[in-house]
Backbone bond lengths (Angstrom), bond angles and torsions (degrees), N, CA, C in turn:
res aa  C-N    CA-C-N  psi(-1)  N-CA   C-N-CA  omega(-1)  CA-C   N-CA-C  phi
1 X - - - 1.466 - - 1.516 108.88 -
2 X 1.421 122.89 123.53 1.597 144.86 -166.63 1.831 75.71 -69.70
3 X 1.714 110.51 162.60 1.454 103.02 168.10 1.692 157.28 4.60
4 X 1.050 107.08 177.60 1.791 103.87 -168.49 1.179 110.91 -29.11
5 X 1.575 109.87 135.99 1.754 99.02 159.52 1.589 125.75 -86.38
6 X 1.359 104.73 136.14 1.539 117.58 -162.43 1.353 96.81 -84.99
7 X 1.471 119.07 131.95 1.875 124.86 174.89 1.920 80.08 -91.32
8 X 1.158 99.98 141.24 1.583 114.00 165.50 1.737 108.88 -69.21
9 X 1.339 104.89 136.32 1.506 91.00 162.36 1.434 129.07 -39.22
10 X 0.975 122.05 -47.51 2.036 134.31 -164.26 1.547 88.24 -48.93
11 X 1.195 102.49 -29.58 2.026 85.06 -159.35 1.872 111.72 -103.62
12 X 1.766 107.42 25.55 1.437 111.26 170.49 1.176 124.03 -95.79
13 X 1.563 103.15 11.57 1.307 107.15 -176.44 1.792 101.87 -92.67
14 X 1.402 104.14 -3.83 1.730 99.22 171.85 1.766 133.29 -67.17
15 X 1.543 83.11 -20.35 1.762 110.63 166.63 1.471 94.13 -27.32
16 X 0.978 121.59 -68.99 1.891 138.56 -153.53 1.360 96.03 -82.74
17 X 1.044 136.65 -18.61 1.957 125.82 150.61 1.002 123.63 -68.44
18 X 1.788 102.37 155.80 1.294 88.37 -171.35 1.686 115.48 -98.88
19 X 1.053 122.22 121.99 1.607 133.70 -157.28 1.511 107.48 90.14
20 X 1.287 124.97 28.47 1.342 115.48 163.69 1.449 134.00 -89.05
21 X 1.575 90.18 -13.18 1.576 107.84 -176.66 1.294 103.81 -82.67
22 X 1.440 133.03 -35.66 1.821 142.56 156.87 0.942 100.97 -38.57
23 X 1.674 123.28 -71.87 1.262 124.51 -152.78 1.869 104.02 -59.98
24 X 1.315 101.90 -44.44 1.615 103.71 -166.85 1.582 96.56 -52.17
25 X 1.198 122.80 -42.48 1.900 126.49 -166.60 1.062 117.61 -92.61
26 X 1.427 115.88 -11.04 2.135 107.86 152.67 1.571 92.31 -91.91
27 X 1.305 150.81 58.44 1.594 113.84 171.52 1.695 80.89 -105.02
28 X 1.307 138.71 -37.90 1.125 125.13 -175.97 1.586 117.35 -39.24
29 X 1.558 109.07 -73.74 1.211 123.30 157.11 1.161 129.49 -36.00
30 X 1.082 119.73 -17.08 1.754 112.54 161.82 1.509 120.11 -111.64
31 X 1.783 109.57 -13.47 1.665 102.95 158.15 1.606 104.67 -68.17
32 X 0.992 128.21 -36.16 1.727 128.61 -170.79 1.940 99.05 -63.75
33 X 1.450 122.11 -48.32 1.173 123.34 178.73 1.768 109.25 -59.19
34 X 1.225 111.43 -50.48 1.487 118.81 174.73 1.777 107.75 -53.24
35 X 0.991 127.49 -29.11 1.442 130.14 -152.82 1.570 97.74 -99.68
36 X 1.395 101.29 -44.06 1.627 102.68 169.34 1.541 121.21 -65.80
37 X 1.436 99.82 -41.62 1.608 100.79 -174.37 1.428 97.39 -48.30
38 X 1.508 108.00 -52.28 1.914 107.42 -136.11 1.794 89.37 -99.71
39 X 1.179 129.87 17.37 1.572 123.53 -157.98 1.463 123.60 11.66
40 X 1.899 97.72 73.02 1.327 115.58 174.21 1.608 117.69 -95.50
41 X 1.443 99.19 163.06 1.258 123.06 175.31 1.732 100.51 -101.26
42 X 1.321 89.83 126.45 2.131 79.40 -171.03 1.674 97.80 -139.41
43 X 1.456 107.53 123.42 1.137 126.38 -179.06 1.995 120.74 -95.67
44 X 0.918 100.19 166.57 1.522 90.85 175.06 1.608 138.82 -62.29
45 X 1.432 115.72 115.46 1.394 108.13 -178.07 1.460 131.37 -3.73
46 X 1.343 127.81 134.86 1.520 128.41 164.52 1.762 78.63 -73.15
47 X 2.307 86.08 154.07 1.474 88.45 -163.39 1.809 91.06 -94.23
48 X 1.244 123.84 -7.15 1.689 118.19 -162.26 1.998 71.78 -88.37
49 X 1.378 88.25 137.35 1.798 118.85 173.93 1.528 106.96 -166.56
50 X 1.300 101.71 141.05 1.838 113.55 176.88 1.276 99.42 -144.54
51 X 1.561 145.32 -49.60 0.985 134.00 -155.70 1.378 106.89 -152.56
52 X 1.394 122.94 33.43 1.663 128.49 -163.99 1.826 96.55 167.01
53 X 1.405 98.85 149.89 1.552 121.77 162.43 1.125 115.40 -75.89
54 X 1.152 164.58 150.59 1.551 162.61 133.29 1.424 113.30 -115.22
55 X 1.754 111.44 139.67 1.131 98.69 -130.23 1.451 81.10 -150.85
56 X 1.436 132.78 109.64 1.483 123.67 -167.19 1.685 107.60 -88.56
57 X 1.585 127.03 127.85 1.244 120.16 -167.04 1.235 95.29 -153.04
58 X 1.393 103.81 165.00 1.808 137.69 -153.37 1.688 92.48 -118.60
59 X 1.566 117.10 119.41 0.974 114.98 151.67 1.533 139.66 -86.28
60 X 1.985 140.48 130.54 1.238 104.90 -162.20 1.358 138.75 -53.74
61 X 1.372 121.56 17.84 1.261 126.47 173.93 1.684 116.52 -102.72
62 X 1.169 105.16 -7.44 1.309 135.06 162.19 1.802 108.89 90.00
63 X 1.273 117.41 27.70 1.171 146.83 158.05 1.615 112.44 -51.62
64 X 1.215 110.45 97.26 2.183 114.75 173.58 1.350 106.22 -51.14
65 X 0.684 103.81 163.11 1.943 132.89 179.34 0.887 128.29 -177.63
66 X 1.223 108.62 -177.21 1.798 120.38 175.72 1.289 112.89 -143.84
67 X 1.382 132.87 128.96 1.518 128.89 179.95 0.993 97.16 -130.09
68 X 1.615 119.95 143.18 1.522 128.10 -91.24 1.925 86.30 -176.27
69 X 1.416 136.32 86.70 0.920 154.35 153.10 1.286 131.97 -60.23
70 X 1.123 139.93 78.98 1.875 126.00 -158.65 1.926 92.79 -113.75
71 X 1.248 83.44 160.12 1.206 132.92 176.89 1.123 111.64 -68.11
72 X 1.432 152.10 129.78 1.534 133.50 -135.80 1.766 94.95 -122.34
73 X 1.478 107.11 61.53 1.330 105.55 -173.04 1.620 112.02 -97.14
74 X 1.180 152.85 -175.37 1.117 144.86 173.92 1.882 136.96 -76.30
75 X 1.829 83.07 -31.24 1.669 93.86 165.28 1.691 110.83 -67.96
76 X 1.066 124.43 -33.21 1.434 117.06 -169.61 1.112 121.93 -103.50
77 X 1.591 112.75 10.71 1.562 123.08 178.85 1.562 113.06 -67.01
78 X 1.718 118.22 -22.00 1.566 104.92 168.75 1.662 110.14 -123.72
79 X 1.563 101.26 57.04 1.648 87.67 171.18 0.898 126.60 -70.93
80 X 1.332 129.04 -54.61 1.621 164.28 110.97 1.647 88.62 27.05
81 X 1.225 116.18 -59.04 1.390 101.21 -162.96 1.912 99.84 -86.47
82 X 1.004 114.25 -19.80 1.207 117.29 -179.15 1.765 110.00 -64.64
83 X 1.480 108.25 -58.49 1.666 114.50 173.96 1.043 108.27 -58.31
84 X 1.389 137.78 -7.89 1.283 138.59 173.94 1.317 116.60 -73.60
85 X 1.733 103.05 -57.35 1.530 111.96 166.66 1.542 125.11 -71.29
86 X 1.414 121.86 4.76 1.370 126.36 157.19 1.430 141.95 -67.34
87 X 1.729 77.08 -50.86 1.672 122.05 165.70 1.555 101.64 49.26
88 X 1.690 106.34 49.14 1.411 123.68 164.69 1.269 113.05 62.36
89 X 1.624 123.04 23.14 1.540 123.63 145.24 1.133 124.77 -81.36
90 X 1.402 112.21 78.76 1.518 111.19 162.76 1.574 106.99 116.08
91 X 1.564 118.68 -19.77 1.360 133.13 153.94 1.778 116.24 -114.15
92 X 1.651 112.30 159.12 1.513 122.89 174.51 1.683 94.80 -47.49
93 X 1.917 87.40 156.01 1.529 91.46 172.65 1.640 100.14 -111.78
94 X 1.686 85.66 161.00 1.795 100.43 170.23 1.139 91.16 -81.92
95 X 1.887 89.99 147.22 1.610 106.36 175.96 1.907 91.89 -122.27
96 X 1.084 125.03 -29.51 1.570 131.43 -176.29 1.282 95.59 -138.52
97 X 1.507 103.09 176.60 1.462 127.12 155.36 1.501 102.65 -175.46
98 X 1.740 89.04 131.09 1.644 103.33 -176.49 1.971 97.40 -119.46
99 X 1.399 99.31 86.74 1.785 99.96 -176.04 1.468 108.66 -49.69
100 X 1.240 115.81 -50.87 1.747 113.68 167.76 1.820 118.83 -19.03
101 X 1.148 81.40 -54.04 1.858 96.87 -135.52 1.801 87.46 -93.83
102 X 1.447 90.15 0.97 1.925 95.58 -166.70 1.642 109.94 45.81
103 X 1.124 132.90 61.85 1.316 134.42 -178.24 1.412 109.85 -119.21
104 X 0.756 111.04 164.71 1.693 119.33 178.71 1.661 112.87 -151.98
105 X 1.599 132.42 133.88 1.109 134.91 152.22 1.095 107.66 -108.92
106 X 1.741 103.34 125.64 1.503 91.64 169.09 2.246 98.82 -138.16
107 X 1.047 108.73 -172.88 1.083 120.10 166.44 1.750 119.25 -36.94
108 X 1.567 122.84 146.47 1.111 115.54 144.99 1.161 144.67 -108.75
109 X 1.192 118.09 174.44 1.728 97.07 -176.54 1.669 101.87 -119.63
110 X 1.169 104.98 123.38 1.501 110.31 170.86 1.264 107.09 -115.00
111 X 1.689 130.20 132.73 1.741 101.32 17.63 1.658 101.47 -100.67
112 X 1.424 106.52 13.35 1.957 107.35 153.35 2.200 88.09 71.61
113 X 1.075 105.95 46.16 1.444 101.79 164.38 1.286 104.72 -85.50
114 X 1.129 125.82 138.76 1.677 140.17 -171.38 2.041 95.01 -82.63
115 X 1.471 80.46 142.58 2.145 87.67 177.91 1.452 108.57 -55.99
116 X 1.745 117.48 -46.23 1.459 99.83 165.90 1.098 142.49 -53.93
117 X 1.478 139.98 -0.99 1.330 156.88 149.49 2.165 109.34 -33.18
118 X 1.562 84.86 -34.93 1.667 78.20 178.95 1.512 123.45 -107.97
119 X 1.101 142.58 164.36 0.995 149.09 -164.12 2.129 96.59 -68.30
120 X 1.478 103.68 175.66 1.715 106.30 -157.14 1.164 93.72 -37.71
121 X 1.872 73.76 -62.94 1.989 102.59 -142.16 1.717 121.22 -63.00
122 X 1.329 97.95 -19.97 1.508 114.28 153.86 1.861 129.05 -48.97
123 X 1.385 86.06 -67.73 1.652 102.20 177.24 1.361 108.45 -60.31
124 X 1.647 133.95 -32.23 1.089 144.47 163.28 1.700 121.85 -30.19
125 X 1.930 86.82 -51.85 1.149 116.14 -137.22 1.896 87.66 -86.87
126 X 1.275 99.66 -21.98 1.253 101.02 179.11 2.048 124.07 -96.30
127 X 1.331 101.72 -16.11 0.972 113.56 177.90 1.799 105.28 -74.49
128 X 1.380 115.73 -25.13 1.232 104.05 -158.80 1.359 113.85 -110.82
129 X 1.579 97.60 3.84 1.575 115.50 143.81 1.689 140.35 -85.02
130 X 1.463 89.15 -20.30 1.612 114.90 167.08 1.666 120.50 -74.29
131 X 1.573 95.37 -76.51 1.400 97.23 174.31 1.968 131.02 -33.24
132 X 0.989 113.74 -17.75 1.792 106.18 -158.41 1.793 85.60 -88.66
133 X 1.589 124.68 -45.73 1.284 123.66 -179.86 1.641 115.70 -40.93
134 X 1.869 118.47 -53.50 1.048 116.17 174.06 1.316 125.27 -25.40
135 X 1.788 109.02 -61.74 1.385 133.21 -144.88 1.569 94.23 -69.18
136 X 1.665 116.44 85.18 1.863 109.87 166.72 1.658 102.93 -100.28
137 X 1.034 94.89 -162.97 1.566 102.04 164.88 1.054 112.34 -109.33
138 X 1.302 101.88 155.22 1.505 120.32 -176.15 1.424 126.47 -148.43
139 X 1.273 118.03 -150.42 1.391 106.31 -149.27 1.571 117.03 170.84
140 X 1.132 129.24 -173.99 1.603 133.35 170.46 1.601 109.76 -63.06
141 X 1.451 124.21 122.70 1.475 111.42 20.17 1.592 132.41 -114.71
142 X 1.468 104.00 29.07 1.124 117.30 -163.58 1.872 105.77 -83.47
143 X 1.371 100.20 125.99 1.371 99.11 173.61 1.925 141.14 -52.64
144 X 1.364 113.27 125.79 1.614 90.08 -153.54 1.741 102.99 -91.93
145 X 1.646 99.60 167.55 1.951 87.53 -167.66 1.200 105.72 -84.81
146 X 0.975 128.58 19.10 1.965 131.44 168.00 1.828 85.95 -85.53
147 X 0.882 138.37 -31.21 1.336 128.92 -160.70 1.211 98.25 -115.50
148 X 1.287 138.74 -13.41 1.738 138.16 164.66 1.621 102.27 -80.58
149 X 1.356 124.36 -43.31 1.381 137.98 168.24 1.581 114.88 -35.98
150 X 0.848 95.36 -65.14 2.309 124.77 175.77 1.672 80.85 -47.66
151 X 1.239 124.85 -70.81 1.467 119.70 -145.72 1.475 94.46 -72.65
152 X 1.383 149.96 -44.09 1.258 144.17 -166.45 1.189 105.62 -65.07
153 X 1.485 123.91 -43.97 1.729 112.02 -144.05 1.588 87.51 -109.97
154 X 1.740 131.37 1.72 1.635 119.10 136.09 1.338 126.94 -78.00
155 X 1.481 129.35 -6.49 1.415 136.13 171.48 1.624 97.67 -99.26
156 X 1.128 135.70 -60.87 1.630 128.10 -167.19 1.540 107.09 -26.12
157 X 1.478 106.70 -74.08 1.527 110.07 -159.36 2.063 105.84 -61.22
158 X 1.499 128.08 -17.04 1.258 125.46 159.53 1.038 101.07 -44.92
159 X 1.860 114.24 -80.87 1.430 122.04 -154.53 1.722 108.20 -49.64
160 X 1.103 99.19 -39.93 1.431 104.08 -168.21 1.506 101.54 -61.69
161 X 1.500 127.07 -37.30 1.155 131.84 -174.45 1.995 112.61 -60.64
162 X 1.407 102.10 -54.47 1.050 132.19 166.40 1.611 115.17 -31.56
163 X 1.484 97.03 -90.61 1.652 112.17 175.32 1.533 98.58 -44.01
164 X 1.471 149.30 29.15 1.623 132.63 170.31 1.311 109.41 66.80
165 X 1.595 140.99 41.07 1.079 133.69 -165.65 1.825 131.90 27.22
166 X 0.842 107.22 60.62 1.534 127.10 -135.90 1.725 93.23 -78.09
167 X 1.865 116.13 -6.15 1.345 112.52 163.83 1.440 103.56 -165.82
168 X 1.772 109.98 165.93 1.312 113.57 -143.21 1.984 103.77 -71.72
169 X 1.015 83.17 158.81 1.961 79.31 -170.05 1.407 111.61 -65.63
170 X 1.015 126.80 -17.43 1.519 121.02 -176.30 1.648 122.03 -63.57
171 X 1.621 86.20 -20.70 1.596 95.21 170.64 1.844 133.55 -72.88
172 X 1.562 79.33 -40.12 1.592 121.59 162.30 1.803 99.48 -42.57
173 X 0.932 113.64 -91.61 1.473 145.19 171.79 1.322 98.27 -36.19
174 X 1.310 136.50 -31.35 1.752 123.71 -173.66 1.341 93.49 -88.74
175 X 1.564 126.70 -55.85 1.829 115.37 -165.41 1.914 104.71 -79.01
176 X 1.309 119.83 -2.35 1.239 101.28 173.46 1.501 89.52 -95.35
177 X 1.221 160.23 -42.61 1.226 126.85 139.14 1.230 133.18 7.78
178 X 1.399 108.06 -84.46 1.277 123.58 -165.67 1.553 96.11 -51.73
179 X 0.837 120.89 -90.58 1.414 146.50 -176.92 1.561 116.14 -12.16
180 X 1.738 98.05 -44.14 1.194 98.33 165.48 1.482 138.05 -47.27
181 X 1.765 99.94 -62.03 1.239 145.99 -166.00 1.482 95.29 -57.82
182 X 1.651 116.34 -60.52 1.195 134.83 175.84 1.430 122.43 -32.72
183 X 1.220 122.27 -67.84 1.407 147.61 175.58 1.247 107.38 -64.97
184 X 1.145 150.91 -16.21 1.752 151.52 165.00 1.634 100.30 -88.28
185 X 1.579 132.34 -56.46 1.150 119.88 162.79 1.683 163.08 -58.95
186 X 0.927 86.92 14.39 2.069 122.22 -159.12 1.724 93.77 -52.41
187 X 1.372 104.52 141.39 1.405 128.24 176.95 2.182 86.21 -92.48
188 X 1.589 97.88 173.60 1.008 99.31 164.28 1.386 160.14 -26.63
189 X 1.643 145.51 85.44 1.055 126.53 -144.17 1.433 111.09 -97.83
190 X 1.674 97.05 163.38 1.461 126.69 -156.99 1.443 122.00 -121.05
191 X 1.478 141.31 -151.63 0.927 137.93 111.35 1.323 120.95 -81.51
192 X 1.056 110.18 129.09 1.947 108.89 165.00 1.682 122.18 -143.15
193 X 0.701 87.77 160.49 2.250 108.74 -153.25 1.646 82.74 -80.90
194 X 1.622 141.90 148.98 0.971 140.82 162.65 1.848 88.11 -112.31
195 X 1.125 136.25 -7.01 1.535 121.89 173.32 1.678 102.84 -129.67
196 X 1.301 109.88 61.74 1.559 104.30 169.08 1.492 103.32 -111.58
197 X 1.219 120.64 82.83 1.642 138.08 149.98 1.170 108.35 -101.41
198 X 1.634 106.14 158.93 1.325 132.87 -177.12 1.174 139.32 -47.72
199 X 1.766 107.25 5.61 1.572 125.41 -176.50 1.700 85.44 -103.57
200 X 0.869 119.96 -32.50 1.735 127.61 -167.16 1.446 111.58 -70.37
201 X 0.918 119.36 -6.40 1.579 128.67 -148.10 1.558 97.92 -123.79
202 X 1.210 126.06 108.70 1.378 124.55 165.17 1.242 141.76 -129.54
203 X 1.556 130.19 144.36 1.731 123.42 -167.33 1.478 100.38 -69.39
204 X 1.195 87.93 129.21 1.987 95.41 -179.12 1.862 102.16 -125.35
205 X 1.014 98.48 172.10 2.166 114.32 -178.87 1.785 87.93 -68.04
206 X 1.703 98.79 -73.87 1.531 109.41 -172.50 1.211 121.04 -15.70
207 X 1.216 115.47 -65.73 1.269 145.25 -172.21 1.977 122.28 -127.78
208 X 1.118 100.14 169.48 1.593 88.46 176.34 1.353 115.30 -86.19
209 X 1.859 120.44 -35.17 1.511 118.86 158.13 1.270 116.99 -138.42
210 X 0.964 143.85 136.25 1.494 174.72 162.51 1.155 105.75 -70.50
211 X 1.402 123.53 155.99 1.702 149.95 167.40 1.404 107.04 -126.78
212 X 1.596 113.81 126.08 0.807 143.90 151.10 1.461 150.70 -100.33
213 X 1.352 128.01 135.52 1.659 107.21 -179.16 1.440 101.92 85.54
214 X 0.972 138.25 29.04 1.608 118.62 174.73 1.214 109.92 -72.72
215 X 1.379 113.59 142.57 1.601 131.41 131.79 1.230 137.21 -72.46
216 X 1.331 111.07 67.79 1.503 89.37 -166.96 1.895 139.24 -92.31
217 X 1.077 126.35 -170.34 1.756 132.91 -173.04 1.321 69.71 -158.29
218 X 1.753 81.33 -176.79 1.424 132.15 -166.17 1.582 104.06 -139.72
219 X 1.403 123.77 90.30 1.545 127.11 -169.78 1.343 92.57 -145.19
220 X 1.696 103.61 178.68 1.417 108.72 157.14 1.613 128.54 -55.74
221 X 1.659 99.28 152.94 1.895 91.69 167.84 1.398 121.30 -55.83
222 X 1.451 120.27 -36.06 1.444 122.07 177.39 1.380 91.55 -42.60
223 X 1.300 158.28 -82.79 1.648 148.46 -143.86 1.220 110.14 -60.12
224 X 1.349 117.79 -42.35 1.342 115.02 163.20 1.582 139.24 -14.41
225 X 1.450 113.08 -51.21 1.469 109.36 -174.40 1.555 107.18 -106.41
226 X 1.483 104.61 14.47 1.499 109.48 -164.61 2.230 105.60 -59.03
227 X 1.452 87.85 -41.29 2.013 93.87 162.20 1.007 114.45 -75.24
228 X 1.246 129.48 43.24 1.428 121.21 162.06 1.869 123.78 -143.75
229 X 1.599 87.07 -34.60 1.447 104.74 141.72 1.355 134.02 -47.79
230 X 1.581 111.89 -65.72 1.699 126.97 157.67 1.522 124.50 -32.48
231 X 1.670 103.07 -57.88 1.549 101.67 -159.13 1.355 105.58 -65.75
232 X 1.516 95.64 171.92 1.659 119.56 172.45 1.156 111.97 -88.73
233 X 1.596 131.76 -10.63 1.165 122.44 -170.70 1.621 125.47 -76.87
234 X 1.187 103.08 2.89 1.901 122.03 166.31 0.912 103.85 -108.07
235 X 1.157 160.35 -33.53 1.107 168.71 178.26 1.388 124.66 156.50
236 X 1.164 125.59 -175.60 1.778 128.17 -171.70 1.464 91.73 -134.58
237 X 1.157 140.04 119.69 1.242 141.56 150.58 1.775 115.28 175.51
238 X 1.278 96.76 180.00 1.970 94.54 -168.43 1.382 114.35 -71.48
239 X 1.465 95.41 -28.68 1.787 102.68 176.57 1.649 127.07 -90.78
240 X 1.906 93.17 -9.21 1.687 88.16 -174.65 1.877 98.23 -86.84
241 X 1.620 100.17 -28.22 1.464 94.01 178.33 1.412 134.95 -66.33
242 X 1.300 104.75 -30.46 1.418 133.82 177.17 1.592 107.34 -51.89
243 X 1.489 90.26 -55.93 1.601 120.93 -168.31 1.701 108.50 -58.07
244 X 1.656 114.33 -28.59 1.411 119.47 -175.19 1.659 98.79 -102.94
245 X 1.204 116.22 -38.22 1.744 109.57 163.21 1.335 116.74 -55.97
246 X 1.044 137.31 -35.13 1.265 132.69 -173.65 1.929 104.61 -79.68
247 X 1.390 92.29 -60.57 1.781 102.37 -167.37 1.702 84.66 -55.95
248 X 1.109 140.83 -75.03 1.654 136.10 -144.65 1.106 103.17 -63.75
249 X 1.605 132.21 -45.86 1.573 129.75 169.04 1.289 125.83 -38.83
250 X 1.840 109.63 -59.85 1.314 116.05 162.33 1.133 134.43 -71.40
251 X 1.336 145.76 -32.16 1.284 151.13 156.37 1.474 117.44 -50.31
252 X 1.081 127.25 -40.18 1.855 142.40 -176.33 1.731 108.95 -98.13
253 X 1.322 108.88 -14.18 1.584 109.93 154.66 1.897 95.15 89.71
254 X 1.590 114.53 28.98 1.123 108.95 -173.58 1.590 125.61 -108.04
255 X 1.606 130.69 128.72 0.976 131.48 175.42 1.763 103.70 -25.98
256 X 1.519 108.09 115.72 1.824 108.25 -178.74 1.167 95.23 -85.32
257 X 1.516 149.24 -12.76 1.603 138.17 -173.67 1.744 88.33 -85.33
258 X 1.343 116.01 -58.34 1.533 120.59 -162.24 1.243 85.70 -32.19
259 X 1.793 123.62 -74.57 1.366 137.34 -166.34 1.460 108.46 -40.62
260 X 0.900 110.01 -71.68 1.843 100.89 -170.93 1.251 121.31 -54.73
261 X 1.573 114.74 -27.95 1.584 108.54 174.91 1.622 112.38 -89.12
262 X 1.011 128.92 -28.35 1.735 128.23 148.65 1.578 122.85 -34.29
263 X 1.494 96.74 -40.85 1.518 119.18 -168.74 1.774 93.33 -69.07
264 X 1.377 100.92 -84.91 1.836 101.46 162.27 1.107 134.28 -1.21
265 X 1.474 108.48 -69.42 1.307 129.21 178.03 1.228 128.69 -74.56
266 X 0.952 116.28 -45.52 1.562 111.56 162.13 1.572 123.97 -85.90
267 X 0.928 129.15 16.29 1.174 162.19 177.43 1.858 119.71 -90.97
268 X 1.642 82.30 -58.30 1.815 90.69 179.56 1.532 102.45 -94.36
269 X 1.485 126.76 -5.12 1.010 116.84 169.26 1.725 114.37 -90.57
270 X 1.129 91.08 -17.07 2.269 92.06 168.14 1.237 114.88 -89.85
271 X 1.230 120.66 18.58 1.754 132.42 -146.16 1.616 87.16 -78.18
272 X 1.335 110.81 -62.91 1.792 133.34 -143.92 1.961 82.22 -111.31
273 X 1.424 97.28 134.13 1.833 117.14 177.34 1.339 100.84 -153.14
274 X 1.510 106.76 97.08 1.273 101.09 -178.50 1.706 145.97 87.54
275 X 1.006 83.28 3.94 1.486 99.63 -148.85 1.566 141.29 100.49
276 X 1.911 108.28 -9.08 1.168 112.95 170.77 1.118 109.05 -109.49
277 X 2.127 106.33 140.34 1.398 105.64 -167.59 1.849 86.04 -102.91
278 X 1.871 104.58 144.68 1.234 91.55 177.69 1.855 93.20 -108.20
279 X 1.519 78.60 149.42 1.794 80.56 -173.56 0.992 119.50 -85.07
280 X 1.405 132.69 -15.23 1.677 131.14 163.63 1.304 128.62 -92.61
281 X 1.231 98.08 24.44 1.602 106.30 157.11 1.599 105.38 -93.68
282 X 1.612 110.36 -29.72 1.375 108.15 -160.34 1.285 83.87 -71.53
283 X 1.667 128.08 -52.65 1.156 116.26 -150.54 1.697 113.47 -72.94
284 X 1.272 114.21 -8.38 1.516 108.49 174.07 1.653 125.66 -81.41
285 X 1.752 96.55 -9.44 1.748 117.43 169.82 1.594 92.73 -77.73
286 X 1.163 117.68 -62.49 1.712 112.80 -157.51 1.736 98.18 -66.43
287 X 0.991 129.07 -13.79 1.504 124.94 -179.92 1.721 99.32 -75.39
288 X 1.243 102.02 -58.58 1.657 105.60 -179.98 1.202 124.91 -90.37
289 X 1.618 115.69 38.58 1.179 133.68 170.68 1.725 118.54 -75.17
């Protein structure tokens, strides 16, 4: 790597974690450890970052990649083991894993066009050829969403307390509902991605799209498309959301109530971070109200 390494903006918001300000001031020191281990060629950060470095690199066989730095938070503690259990059907493959150093090499995707690049019914069209491969079985040590469920709807009503009640309680009161209800009733479990939206999703050689970045549990498929429903990256509005609840429910053979109240619920429980309420989460609950 030609000069300093640049931290992307996305990832200064770790300042305000706690150990994020460490983590931000060894990442040098541990891309240099990564580069030695694996005798890489390491180029400058991709600049989109939220919760990890990404880091485009040359293997000595002259093999592309990406090495892949995270943030030592709890959703991403078994990705590694997740791309493992994929074993590059339908997601990037592991090429390393340094559990220490929390690093990851895995595959790249060229030319890495994001699924939102295409119009809905397209990206739809591709998700609902993607998704069914994910869904294996699974198991320990991946956390299950009856037990990710438990942890949201005892933190929601804090944050919510916290952030100044920042919206009217009935909303509050519907996804700890949901959530409840949800998590005691579960159809068959799987693996499933809690961040597979349309930024995650990329045109690769291998294949035509790839998954990246998972978070994964072990829940029903209904939770599954719940990031894809939510995001903004198809659009933001009453009809584009509607439009991906309906098509992913019916096309993937999935309970559409399971879906919308998953959607809700985990939804109003990512609402409040910190103290910031984001407002289009609320507004994608009051659409599917």
């Amino acid at each position: 790597m030609t000069g300093a390494l640049r931290i992307p903006d996305g990832l200064t918001w770790l300042h305000g974690m706690p150990g994020g300000s460490e983590w931000l001031a060894e990442l040098p020191g541990r891309l240099a450890a990564c580069a030695r281990r694996w005798s890489l060629r390491v180029g400058q950060p991709f600049g989109y970052a939220f919760a990890s470095l990404a880091v485009p690199v040359d293997l000595p066989d002259g093999t592309r990649a990406v090495l892949k730095l995270q943030f030592p938070d709890a959703e991403s503690e078994h990705e590694a083991t997740a791309l493992r259990r994929w074993n590059g059907d339908g997601a990037i493959r592991l090429l390393a894993h340094d559990p220490e150093l929390r690093a990851l090499l895995v595959e790249r995707c060229d030319p890495g066009t994001p699924l939102h690049a295409l119009p809905l019914d397209e990206a739809l069209d591709a998700v609902v050829a993607l998704l069914p491969r994910l869904w294996v079985p699974a198991g320990q040590p991946f956390m299950s969403l009856a037990e990710a469920a438990a942890g949201w709807t005892a933190r929601l009503p804090i944050t919510w307390e916290r952030a100044g009640r920042p919206y009217e309680r009935r909303l509050l009161d519907a996804a700890l509902d949901l959530l409840t209800g949800l998590a005691g009733s579960q159809g068959e479990q799987v693996l499933v991605n809690q961040d597979l939206h349309a930024a995650n999703v990329l045109r690769a050689e291998r294949e035509p799209w790839l998954v990246i970045d998972p978070k994964p549990l072990v829940g029903e498929r209904e939770f599954s498309v719940v990031p894809m429903v939510r995001g903004t990256e198809l659009g933001h509005s009453r009809a584009a959301v509607r439009r991906r609840l309906d098509r992913l429910s019916a096309e993937l053979g999935l309970d559409r109530e399971r879906v919308r109240g998953w959607t809700i619920g985990q939804t109003m429980a990512w609402s409040i971070d910190g103290g910031r309420v984001f407002t289009d989460h609320l507004e994608v609950v009051r659409w599917l109200e």
